[in-house]
N, C-alpha and C positions, 0 to 999 in steps of 0.2 A: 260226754258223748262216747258211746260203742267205738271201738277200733274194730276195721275190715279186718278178715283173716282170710288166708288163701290155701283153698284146699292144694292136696302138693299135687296131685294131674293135674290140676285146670290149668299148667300151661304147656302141657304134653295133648291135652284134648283139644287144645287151640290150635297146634299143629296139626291135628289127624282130622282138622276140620269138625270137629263134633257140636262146637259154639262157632255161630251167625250175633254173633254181640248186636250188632244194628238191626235183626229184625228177631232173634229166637224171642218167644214165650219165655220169659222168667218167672218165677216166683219166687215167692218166702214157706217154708215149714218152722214151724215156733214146736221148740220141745225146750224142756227144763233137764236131760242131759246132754253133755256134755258133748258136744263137737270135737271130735278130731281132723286133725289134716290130715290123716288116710282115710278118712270118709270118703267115695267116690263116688255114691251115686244116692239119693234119696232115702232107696230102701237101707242102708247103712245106717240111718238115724232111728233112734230109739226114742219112743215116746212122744213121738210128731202127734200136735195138738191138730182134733178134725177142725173143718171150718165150720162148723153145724152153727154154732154162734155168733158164729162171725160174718152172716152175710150169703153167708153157701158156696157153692158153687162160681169161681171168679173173684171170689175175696182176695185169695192173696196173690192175684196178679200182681206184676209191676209193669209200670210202663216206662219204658226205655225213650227217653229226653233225644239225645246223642251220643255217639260211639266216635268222635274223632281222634284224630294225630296230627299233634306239631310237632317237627323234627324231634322227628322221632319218639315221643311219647305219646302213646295213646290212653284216652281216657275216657271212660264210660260213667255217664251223669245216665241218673235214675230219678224219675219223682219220685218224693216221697210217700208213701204207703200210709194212708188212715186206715185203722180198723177198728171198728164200734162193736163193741160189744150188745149181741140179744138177749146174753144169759150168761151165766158165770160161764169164766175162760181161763184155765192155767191150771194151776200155773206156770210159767216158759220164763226162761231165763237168755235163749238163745236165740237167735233170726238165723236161718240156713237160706243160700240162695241159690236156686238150683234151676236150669234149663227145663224147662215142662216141654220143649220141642224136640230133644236129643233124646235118643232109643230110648234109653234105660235110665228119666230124670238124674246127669251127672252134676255132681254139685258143682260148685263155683266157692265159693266163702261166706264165711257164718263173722257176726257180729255177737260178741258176749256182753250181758248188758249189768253184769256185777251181782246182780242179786235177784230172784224171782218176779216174777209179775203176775201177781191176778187181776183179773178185772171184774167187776161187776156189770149189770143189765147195763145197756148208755154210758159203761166208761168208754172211752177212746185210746187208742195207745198208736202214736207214731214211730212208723219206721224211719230213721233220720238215716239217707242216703248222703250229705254233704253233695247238696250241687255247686256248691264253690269250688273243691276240688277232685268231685267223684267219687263213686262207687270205689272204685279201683283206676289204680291207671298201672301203665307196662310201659317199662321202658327196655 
């Protein structure tokens, strides 16, 4: 399974209020390079795969489960993400996740998934969010 990676603002943009964890618009961008943790906002990423394939327009929504805290840690559960492919797709190595409701799409964390991925017309490729123990949590 992909390890979460945290971009380094997203928890200075959590202070300036810029992420609504329980209700913002999230999504996923799939590129095949390389994610940094000074990526900070969408446009930062290189080679983001269109959705043309994938569904259109609302493919890589996610949808946010719950965003709670127990003493003191918060934790943010994600459904998991299917996307089907309509035509060849890739290749993408990376999941980026990033606020689609804040000004200027600021990221959150990218999941690195080891080695490329193409898909074919009807293959499937899940995003595994981990709702056992979250997207992310913060303590």
């Amino acid at each position: 399974m992909a390890v979460f990676n945290k971009i380094n603002d997203f928890v200075q943009d959590l202070g300036e209020e810029v992420h609504d964890l329980a209700s913002d618009q999230l999504k996923v961008a799939l590129t095949n390079t390389a994610v940094v943790a000074t990526n900070g906002q969408k446009s930062n990423l290189t080679g983001v795969i269109a959705n043309t394939n994938l569904g259109g327009a609302g493919a890589f929504n996610i949808t946010t489960t719950s965003f709670t805290n127990t003493a003191g840690t918060s934790k943010l559960i994600l459904a998991d993400l299917v996307l089907t492919a309509t035509g060849a797709v890739g290749p993408f190595r990376y999941i980026a996740i990033y606020n689609d409701t804040a000004p200027t799409d600021e990221l959150i964390g990218w999941y690195d998934y080891g080695s490329s991925v193409t898909m074919a017309s009807g293959d499937t490729f899940t995003c595994d969010f981990n709702a056992a123990s979250g997207a992310l949590t913060i303590t």
